[in-house]
PyMOL Python script that loads the backbone (N, CA, C, O; Angstrom):
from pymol import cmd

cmd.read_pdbstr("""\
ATOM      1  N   UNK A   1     159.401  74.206-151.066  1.00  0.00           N
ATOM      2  CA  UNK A   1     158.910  73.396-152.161  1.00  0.00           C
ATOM      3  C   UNK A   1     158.597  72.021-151.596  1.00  0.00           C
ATOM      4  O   UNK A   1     159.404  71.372-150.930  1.00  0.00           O
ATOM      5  N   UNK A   2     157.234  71.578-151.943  1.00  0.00           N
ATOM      6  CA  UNK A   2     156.692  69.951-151.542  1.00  0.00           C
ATOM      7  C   UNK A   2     157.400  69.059-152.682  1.00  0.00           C
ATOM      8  O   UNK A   2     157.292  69.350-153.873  1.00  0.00           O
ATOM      9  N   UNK A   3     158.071  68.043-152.260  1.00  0.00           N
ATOM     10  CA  UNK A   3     158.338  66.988-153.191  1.00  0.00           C
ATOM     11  C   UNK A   3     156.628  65.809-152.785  1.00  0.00           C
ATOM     12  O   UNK A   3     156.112  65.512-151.707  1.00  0.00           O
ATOM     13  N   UNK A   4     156.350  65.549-153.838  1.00  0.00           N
ATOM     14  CA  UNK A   4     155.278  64.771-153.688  1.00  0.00           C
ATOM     15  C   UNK A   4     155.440  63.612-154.716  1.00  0.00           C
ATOM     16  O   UNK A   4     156.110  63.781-155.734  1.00  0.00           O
ATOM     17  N   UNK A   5     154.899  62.585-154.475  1.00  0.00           N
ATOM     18  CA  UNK A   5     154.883  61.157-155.163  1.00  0.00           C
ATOM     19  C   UNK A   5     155.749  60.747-156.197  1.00  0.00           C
ATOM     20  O   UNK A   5     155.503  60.232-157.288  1.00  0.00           O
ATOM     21  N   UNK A   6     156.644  61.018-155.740  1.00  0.00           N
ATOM     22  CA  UNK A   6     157.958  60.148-156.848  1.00  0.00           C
ATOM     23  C   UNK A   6     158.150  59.035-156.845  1.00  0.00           C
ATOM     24  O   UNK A   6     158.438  58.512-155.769  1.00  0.00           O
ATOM     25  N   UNK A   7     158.065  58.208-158.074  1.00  0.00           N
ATOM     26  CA  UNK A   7     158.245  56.824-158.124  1.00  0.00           C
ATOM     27  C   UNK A   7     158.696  56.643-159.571  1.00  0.00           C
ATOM     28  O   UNK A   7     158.492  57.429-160.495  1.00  0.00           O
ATOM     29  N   UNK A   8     159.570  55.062-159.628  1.00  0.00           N
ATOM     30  CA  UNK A   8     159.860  54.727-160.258  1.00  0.00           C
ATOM     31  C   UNK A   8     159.769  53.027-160.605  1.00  0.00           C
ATOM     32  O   UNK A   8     160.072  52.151-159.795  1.00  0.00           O
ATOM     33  N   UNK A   9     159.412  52.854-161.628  1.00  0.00           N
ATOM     34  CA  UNK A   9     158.497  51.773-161.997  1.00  0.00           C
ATOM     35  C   UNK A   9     160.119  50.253-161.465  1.00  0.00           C
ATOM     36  O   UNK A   9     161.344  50.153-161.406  1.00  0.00           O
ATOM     37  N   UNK A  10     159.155  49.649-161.290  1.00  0.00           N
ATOM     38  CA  UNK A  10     159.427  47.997-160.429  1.00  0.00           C
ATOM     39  C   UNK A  10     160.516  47.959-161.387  1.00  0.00           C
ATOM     40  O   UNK A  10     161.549  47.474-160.925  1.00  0.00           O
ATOM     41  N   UNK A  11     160.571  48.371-162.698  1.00  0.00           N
ATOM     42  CA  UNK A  11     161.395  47.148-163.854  1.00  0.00           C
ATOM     43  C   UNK A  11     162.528  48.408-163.800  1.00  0.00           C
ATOM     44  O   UNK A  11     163.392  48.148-164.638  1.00  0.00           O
ATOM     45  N   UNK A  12     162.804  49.586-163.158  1.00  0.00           N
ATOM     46  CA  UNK A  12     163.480  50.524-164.151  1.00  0.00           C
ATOM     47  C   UNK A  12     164.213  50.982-162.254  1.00  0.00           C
ATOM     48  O   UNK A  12     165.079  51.857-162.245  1.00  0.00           O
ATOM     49  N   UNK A  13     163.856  50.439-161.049  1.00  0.00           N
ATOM     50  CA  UNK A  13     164.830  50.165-160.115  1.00  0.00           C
ATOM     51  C   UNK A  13     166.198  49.994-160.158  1.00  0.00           C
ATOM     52  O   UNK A  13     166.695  49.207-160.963  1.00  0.00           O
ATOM     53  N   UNK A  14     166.824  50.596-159.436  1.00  0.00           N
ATOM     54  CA  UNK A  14     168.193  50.413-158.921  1.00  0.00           C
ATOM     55  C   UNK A  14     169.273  50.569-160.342  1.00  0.00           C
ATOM     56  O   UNK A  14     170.302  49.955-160.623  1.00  0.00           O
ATOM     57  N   UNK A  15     168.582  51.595-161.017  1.00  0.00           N
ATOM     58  CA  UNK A  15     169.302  52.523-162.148  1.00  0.00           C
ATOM     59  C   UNK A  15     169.646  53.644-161.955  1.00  0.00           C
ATOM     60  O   UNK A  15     169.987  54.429-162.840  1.00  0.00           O
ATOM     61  N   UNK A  16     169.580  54.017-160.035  1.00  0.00           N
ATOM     62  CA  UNK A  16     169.814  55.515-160.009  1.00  0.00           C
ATOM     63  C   UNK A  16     168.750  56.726-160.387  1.00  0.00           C
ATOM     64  O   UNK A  16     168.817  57.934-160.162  1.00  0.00           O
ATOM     65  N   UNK A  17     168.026  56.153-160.861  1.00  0.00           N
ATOM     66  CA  UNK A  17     166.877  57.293-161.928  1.00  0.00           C
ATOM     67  C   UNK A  17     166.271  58.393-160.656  1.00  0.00           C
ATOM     68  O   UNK A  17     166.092  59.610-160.608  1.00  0.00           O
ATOM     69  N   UNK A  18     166.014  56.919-159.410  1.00  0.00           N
ATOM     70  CA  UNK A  18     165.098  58.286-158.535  1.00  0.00           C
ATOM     71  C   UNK A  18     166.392  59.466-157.630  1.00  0.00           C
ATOM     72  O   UNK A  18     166.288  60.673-157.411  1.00  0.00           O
ATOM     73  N   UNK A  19     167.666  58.392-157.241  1.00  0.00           N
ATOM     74  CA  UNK A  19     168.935  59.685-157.201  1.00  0.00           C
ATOM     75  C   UNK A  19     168.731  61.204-158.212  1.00  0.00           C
ATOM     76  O   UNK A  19     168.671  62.398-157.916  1.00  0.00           O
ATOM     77  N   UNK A  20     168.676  60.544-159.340  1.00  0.00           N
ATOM     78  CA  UNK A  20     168.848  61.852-160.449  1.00  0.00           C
ATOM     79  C   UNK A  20     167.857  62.449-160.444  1.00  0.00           C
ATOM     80  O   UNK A  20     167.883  63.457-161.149  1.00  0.00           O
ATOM     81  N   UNK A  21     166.648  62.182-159.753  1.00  0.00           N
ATOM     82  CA  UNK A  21     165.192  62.859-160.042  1.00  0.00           C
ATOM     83  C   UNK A  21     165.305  63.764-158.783  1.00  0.00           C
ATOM     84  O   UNK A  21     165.106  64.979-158.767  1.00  0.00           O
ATOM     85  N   UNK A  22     165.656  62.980-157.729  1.00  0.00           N
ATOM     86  CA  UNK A  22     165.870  63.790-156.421  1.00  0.00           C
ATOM     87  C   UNK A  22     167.117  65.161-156.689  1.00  0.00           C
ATOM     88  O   UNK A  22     166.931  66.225-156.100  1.00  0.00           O
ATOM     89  N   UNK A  23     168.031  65.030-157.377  1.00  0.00           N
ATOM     90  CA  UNK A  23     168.985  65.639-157.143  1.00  0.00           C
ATOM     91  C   UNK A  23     168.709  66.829-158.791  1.00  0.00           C
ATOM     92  O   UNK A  23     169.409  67.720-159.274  1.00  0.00           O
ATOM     93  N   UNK A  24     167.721  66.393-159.088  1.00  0.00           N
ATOM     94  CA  UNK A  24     166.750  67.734-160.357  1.00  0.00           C
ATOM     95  C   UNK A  24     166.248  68.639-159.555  1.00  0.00           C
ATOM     96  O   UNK A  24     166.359  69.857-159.691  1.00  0.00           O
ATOM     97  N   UNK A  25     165.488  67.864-158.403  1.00  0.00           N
ATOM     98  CA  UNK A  25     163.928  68.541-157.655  1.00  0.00           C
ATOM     99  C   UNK A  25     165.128  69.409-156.673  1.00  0.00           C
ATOM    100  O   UNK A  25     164.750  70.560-156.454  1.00  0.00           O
ATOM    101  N   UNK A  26     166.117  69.165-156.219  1.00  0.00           N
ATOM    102  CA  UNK A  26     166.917  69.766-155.257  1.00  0.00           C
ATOM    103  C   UNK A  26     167.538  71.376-156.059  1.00  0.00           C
ATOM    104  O   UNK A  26     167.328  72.529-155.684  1.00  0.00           O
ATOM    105  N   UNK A  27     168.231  70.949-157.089  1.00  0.00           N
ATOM    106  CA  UNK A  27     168.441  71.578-158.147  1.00  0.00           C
ATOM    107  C   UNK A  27     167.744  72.938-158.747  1.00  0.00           C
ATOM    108  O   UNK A  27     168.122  74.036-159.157  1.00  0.00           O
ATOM    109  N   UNK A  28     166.700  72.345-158.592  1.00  0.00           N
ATOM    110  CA  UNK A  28     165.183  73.235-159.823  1.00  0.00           C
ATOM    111  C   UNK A  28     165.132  74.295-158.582  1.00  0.00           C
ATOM    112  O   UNK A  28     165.211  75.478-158.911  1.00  0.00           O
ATOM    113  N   UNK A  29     165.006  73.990-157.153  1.00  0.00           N
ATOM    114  CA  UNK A  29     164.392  74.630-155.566  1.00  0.00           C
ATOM    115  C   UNK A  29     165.523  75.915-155.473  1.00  0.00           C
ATOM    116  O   UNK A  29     165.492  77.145-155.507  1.00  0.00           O
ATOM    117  N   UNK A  30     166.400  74.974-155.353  1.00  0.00           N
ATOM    118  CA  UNK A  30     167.980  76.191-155.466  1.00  0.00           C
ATOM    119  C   UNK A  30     167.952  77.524-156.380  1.00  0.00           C
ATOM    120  O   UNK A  30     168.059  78.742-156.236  1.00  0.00           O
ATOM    121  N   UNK A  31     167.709  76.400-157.590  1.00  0.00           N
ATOM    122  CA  UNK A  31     167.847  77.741-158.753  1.00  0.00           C
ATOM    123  C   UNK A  31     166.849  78.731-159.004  1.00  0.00           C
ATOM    124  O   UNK A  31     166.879  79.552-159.920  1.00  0.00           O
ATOM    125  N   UNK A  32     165.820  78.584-157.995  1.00  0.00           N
ATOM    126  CA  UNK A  32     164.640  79.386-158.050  1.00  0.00           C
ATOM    127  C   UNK A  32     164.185  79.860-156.837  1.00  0.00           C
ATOM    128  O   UNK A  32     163.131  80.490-156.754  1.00  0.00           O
ATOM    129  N   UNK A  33     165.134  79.523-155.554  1.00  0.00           N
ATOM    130  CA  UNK A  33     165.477  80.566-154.679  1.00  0.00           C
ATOM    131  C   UNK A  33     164.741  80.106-153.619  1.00  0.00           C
ATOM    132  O   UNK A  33     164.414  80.906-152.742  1.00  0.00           O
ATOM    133  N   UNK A  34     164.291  78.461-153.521  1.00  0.00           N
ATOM    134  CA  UNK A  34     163.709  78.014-152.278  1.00  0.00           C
ATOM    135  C   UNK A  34     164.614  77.728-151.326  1.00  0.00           C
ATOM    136  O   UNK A  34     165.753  77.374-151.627  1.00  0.00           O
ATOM    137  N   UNK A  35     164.090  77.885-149.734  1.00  0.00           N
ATOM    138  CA  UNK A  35     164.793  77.670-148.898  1.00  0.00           C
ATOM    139  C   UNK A  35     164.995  75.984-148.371  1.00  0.00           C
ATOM    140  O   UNK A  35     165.858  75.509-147.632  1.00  0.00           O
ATOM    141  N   UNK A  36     164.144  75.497-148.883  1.00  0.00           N
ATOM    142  CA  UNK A  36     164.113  73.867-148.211  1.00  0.00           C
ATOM    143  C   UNK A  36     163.218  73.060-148.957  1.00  0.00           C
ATOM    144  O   UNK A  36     162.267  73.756-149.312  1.00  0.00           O
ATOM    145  N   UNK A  37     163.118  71.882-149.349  1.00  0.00           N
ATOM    146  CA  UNK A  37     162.201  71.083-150.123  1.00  0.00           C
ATOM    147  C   UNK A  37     161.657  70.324-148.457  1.00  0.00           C
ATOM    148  O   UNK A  37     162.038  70.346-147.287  1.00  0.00           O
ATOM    149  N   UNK A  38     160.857  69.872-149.052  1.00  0.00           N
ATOM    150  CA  UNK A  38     160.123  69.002-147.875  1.00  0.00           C
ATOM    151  C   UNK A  38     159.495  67.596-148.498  1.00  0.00           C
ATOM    152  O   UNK A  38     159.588  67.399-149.709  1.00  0.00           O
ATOM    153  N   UNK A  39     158.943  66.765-147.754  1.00  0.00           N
ATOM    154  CA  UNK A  39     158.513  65.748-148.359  1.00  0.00           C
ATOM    155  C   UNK A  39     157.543  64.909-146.810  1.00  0.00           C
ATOM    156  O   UNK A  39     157.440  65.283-145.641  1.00  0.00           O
ATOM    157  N   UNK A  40     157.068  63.861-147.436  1.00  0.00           N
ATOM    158  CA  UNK A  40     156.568  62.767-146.481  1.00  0.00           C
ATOM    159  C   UNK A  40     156.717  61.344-147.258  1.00  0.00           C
ATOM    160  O   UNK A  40     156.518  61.281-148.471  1.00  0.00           O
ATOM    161  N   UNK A  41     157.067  60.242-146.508  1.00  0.00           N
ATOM    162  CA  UNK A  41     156.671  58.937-146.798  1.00  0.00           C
ATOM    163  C   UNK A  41     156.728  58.295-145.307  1.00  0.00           C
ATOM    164  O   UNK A  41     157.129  58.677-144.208  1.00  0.00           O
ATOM    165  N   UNK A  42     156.085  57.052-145.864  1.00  0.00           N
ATOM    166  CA  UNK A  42     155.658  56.045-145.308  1.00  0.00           C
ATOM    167  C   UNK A  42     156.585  55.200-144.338  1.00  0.00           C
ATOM    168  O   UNK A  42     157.725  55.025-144.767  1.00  0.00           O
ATOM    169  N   UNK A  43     156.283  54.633-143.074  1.00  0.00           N
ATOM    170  CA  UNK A  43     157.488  53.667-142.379  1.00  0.00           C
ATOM    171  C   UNK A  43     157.867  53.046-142.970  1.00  0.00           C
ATOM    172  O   UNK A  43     159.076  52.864-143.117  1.00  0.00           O
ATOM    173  N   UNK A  44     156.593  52.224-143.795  1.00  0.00           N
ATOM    174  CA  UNK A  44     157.298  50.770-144.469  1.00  0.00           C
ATOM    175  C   UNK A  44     157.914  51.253-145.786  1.00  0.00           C
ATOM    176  O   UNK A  44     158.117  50.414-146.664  1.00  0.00           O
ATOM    177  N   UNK A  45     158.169  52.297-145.954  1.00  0.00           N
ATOM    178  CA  UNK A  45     159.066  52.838-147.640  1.00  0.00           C
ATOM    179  C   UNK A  45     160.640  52.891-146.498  1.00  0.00           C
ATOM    180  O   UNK A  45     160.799  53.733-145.613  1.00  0.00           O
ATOM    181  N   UNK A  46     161.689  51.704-146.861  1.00  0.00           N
ATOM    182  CA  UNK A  46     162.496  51.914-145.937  1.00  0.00           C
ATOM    183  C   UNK A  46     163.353  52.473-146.788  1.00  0.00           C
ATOM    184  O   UNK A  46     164.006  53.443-146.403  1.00  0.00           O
ATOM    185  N   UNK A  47     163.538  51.885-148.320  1.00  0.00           N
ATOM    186  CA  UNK A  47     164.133  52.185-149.507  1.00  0.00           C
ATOM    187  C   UNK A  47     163.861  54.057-149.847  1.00  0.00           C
ATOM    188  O   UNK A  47     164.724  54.753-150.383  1.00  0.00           O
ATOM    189  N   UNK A  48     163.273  54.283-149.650  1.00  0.00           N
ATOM    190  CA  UNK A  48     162.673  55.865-149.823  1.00  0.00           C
ATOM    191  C   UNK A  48     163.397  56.474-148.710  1.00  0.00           C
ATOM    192  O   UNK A  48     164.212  57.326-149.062  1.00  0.00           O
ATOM    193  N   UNK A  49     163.325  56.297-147.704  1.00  0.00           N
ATOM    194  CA  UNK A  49     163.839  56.872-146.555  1.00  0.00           C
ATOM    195  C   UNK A  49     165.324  57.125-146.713  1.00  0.00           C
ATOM    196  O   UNK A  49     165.688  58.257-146.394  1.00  0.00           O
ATOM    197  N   UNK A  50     166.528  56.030-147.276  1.00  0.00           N
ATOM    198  CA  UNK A  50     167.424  55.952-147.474  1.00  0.00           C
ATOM    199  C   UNK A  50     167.683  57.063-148.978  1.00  0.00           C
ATOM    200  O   UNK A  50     168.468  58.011-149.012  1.00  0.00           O
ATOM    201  N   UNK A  51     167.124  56.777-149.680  1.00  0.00           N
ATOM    202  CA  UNK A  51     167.334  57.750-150.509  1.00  0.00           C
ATOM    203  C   UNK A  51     167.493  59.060-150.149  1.00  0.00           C
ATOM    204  O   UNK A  51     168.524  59.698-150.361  1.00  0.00           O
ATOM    205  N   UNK A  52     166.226  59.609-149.456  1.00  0.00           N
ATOM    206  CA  UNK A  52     166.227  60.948-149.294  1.00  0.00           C
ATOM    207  C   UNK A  52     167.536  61.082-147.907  1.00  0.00           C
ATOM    208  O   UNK A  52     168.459  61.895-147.866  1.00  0.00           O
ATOM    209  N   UNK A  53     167.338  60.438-147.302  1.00  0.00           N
ATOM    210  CA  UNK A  53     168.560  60.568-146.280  1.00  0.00           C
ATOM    211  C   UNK A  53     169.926  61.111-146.632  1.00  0.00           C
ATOM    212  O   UNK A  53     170.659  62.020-146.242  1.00  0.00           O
ATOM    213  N   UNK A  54     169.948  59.970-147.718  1.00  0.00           N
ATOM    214  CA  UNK A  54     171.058  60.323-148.584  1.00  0.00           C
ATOM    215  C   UNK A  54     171.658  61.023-149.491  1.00  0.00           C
ATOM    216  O   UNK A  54     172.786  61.065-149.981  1.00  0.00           O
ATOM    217  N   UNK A  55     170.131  61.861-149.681  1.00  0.00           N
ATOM    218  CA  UNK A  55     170.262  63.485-150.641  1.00  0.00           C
ATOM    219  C   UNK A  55     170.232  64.567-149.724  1.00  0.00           C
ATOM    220  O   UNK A  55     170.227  65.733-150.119  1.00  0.00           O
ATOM    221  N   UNK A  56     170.208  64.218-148.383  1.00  0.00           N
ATOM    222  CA  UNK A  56     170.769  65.492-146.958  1.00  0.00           C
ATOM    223  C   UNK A  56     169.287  65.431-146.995  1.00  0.00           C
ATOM    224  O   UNK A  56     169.218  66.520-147.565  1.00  0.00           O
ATOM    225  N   UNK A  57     168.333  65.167-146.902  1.00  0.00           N
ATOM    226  CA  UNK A  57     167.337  65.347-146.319  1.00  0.00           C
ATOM    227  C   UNK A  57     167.066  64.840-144.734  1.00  0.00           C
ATOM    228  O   UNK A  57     167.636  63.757-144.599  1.00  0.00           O
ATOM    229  N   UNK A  58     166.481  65.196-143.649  1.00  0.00           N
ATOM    230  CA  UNK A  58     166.469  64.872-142.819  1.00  0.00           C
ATOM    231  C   UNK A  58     165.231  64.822-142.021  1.00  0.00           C
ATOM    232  O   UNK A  58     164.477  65.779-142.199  1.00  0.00           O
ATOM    233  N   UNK A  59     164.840  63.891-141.155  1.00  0.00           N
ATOM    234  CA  UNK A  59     163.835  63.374-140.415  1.00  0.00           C
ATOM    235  C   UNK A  59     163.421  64.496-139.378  1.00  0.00           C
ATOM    236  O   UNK A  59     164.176  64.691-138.425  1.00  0.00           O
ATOM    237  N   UNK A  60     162.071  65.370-139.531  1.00  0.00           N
ATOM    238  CA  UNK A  60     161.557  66.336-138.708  1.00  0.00           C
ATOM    239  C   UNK A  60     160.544  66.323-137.833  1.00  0.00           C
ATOM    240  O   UNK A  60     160.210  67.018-136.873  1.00  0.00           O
ATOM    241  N   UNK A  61     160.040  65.165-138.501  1.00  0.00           N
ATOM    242  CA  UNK A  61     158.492  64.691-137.338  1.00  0.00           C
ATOM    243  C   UNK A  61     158.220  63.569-137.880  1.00  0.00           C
ATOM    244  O   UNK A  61     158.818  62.949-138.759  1.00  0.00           O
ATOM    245  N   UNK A  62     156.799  63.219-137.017  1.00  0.00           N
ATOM    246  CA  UNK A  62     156.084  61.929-137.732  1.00  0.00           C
ATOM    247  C   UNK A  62     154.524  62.337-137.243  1.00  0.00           C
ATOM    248  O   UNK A  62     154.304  63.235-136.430  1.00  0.00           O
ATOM    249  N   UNK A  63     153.380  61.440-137.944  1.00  0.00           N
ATOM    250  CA  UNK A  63     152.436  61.743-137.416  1.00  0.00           C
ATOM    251  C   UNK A  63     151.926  60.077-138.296  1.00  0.00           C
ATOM    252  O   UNK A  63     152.501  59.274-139.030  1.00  0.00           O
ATOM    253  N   UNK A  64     150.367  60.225-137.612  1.00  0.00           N
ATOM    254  CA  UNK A  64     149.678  58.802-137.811  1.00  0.00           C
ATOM    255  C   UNK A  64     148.578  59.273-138.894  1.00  0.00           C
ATOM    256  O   UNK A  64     147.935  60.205-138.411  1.00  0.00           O
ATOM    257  N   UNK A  65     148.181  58.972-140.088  1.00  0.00           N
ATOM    258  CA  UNK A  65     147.220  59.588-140.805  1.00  0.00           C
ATOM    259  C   UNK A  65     145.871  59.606-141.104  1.00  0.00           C
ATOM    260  O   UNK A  65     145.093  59.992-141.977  1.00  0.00           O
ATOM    261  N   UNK A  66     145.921  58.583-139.182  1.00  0.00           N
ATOM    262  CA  UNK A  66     144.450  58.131-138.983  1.00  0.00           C
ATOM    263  C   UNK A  66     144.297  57.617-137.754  1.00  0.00           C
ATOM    264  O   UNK A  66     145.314  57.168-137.225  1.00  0.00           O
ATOM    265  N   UNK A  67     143.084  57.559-137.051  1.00  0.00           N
ATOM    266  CA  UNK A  67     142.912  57.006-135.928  1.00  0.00           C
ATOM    267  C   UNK A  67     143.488  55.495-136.320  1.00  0.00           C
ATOM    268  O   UNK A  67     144.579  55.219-135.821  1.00  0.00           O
ATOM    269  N   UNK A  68     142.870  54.497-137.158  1.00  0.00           N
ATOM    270  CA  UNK A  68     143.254  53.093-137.143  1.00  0.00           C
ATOM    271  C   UNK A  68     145.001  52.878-137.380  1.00  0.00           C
ATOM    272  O   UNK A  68     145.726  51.919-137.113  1.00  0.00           O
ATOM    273  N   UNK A  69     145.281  54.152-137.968  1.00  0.00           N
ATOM    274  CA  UNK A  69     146.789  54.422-138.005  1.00  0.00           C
ATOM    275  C   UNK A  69     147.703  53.953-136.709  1.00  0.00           C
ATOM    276  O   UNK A  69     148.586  53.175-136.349  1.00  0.00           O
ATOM    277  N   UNK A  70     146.802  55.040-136.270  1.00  0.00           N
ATOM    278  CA  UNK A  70     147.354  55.273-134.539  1.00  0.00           C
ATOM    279  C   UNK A  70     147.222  53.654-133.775  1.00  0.00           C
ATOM    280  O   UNK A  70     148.110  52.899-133.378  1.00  0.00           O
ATOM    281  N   UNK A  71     146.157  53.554-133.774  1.00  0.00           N
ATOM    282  CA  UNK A  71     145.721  52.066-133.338  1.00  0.00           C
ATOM    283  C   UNK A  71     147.100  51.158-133.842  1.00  0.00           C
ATOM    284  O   UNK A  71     147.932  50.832-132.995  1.00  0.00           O
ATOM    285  N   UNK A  72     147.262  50.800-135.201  1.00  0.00           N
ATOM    286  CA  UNK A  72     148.434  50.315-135.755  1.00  0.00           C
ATOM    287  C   UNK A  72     149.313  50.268-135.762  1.00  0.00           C
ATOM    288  O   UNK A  72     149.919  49.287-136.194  1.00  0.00           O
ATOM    289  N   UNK A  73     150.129  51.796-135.063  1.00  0.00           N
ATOM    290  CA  UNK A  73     151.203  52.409-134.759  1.00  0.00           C
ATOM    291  C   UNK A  73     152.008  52.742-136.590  1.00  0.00           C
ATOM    292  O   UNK A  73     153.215  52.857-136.804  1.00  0.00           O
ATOM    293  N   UNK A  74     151.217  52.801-137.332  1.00  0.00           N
ATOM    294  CA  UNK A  74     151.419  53.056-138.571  1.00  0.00           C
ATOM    295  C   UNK A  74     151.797  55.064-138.516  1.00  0.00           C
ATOM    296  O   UNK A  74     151.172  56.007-138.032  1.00  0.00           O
ATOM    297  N   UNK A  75     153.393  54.934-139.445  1.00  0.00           N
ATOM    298  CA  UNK A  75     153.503  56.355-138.931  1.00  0.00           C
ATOM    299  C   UNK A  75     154.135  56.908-139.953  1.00  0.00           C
ATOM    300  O   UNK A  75     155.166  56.412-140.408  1.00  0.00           O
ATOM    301  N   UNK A  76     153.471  58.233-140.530  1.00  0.00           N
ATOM    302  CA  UNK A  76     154.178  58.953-141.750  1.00  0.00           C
ATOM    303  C   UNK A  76     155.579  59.601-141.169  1.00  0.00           C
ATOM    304  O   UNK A  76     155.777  59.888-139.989  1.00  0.00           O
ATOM    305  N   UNK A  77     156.513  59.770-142.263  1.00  0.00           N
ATOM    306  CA  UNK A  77     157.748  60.499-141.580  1.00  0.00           C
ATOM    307  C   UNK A  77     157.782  61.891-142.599  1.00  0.00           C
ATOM    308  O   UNK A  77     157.511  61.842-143.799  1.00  0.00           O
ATOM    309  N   UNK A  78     158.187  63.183-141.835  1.00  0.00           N
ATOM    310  CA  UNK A  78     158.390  63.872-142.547  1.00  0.00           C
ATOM    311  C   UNK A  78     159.921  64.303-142.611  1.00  0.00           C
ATOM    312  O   UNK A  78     160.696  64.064-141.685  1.00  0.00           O
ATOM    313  N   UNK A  79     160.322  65.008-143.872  1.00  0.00           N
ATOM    314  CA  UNK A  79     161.355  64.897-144.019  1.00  0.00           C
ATOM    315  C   UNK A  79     161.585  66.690-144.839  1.00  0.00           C
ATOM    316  O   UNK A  79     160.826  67.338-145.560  1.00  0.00           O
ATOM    317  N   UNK A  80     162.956  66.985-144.302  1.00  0.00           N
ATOM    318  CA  UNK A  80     162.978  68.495-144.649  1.00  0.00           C
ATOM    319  C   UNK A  80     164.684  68.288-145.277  1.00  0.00           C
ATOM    320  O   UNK A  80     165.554  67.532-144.846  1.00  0.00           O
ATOM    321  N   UNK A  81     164.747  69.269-146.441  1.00  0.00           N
ATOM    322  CA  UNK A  81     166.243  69.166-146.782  1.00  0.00           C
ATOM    323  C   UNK A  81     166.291  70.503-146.819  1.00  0.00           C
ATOM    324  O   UNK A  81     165.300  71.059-147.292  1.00  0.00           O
ATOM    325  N   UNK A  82     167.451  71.369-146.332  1.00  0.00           N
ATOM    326  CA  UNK A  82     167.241  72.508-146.428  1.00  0.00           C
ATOM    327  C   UNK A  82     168.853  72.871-147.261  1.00  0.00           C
ATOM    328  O   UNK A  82     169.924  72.271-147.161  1.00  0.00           O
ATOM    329  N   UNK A  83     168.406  74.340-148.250  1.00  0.00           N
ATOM    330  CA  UNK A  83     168.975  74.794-149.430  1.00  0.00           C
ATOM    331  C   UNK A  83     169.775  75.430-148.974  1.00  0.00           C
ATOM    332  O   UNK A  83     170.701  75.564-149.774  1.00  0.00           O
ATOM    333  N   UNK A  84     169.966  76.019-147.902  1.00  0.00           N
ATOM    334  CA  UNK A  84     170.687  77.422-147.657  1.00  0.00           C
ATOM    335  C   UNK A  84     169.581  78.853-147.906  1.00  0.00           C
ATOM    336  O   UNK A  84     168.504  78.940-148.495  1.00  0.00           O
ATOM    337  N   UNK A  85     170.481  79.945-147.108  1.00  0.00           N
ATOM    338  CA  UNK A  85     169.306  80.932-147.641  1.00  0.00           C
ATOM    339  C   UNK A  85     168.565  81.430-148.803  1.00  0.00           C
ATOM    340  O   UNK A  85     169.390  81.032-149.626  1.00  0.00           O
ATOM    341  N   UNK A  86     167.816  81.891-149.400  1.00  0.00           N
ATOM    342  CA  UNK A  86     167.507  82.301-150.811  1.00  0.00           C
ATOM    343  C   UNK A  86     168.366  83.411-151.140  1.00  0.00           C
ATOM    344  O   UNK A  86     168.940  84.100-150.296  1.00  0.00           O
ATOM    345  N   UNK A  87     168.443  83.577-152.461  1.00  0.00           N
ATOM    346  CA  UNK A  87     169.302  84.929-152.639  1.00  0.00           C
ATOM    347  C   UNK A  87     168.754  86.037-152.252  1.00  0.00           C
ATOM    348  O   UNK A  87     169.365  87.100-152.365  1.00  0.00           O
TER     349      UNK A  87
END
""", "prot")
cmd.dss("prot")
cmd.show_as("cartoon", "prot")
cmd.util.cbc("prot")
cmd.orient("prot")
């Protein structure tokens, strides 16, 4: 399962909300028999990184999402949490 663009608005920060959203999407994967969620963000999301870190997700690669990327040293991280086997 792809986790893709989760966010939570500037004013409604550091209420836990994206913990509980992460730990739904982890939840929902399990109970429907996925083996691993996956995801990507950004270097400069350092706050994002920590989150998912902190929901056992873990750092599997990186890549640049563009030549001027590369030039920049600008670098996506990918990130894999894995469920255990499916039933």
């Amino acid at each position: 399962l792809e986790l893709r663009r989760m966010s939570v608005s500037r004013e409604q920060r550091g209420r836990g909300l994206a913990r509980a959203l992460c730990r739904e999407v982890l939840g929902f994967a399990r109970a429907r028999g996925f083996g691993a969620v996956v995801l990507s963000t950004s270097m400069v999301q350092v706050a994002a990184q920590r989150l998912y870190e902190g929901q056992g997700f873990r750092r599997v690669g990186t890549s640049s999402p563009s030549l001027l990327g590369t030039i920049l040293h600008f670098q996506i991280f990918h990130y894999c949490c894995d469920l255990g086997a499916p039933d």
